[in-house]
Every structure is written in structure tokens, then in C-alpha cells.
C-alpha positions in Angstrom: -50.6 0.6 -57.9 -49.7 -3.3 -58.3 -45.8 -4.0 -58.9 -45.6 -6.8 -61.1 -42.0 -8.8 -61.7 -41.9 -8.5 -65.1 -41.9 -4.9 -65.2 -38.8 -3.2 -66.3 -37.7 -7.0 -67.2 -35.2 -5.8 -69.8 -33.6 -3.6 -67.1 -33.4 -6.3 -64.3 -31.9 -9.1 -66.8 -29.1 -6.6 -67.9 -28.1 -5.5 -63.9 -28.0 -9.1 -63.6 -25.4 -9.6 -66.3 -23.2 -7.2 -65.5 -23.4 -8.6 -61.8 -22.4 -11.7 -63.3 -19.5 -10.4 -65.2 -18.1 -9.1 -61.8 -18.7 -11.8 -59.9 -17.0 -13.7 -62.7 -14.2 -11.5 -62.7 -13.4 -11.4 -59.0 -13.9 -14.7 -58.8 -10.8 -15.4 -61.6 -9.1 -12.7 -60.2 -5.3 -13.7 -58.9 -2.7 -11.9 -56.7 0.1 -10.5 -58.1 3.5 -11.1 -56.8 6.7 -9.0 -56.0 10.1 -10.0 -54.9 11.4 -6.6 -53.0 14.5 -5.7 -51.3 14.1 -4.3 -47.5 16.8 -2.7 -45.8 17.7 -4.5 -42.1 17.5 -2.9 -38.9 17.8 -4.5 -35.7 16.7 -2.5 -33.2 18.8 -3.0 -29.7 18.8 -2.3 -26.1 20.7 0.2 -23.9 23.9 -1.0 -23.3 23.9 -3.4 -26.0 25.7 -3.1 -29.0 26.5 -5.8 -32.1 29.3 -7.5 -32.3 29.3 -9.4 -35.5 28.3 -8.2 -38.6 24.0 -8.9 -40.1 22.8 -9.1 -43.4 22.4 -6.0 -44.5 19.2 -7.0 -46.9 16.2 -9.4 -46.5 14.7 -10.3 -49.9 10.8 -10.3 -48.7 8.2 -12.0 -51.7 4.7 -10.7 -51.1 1.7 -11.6 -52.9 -1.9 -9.2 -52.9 -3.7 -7.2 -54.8 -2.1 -4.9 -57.3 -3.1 -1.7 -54.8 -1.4 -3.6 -52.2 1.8 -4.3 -54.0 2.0 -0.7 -55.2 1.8 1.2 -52.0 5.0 -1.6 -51.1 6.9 -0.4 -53.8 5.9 3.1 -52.6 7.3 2.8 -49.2 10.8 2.9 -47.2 11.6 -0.4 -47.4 12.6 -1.6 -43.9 12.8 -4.5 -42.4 12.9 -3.8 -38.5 14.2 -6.8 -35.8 13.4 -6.2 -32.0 16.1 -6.8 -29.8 15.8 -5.1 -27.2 14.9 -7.2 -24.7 17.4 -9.6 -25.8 20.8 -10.6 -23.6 24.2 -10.4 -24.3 25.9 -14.0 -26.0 25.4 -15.7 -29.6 21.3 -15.6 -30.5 19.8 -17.0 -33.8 17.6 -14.6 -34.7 14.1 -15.9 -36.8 12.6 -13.2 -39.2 8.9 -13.1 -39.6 6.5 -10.9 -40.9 6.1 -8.9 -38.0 9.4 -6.8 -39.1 7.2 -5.8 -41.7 4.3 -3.0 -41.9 2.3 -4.6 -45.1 -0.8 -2.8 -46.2 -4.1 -4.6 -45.7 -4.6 -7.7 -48.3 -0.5 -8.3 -48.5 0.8 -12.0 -47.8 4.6 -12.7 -47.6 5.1 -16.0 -49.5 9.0 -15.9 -48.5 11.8 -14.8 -46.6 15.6 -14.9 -47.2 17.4 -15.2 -45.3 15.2 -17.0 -42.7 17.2 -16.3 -39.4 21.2 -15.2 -39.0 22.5 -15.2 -36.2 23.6 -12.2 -33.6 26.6 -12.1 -31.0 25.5 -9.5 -28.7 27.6 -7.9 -25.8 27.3 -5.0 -23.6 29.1 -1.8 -24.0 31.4 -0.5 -21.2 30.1 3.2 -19.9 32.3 5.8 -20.9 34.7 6.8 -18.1 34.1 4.2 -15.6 36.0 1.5 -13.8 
């Protein structure tokens, strides 16, 4: 049995338009923004303790597909700063999207406030000299 090209041709040329009009579509496709509010939490070392007061909220604009900004506004929104290997005194503190756990396909376009800044000191043990 031969196989010739132009068998089933009205079948092939129709697949082929609607694999154009997805292409097409994908291709126009844009991301979606969203501005959302995440709750700061600075996460610190034994012994350490803050003694000036943070921003309590970092505004956080992500842009992604519409999945990815829905499962955002799903989620706990926290923004979480490691300093627990950090030393007592006056630090300025950098936020960057690695305080953040963004589903797959999610940019941050912007952060505010960019940095603040921490004085950190060490607590006294309880009962000692």
C-alpha cells in the first residue's frame, strides 16, 4: 500500500491551522502583572535579637503567567530575611528575591523598599554575670 501526501489533504491543512492559531497565540501572549503585599520576617541568630524597629511590609511586583500569579495570591505571603549569620552593630540589609518562594515562570519586576537597615545586638543570658 503506497502513502501518497495528498491523502487526507483536507485533514493535514486544518491541523495545520489550528497549529498556527496557537503558535499565533502564544506567541502574542503577555504576562500579567501583580503588585502584592508580603509580610517581613527576618530571621535571626541565637543570641541576637533587633534593636530597631523593620518595615513591617515589602511591596513585591511580579510578572508571569496568570497560573503563576494565582497560586501567589493563593499563598502566605512572606517575605523571609536571613540573618543569622550576621553580627551584632548597624547592617543595611539588601532584599532580593531570594526571600521569596515564587512558583515556576514568576519574575519580580520590583521591590520596595530595596534595603532598610538593622541594628543588631546580642542578648544577655538570663541569670548570668
Amino acid at each position: 500500500m503506497k502513502i501518497r501526501i495528498t491523502d487526507n489533504l483536507s485533514y493535514k491543512f486544518v491541523a495545520l491551522g489550528v497549529a498556527l492559531v496557537l503558535w499565533m497565540s502564544m506567541l502574542g501572549r503577555k504576562d500579567s502583572t501583580l503588585v502584592k503585599e508580603f509580610e517581613l520576617q527576618v530571621l535571626l541568630g541565637q543570641g541576637i535579637e533587633l534593636e530597631n524597629r523593620i518595615p513591617p511590609i515589602v511591596k513585591v511586583e511580579v510578572a508571569g503567567p496568570r497560573v503563576a500569579l494565582k497560586k501567589i495570591n493563593q499563598m502566605h505571603p512572606v517575605f523571609q530575611v536571613d540573618l543569622t549569620s550576621a553580627k551584632p552593630g548597624r547592617q543595611v540589609v539588601e532584599l532580593s528575591r531570594d526571600g521569596l518562594n515564587l512558583p515556576i515562570g514568576a519574575k519580580v519586576l520590583s521591590l520596595e523598599p530595596k534595603e532598610f537597615t538593622v541594628v543588631l545586638r546580642e542578648v544577655a543570658p538570663e541569670g548570668g554575670r
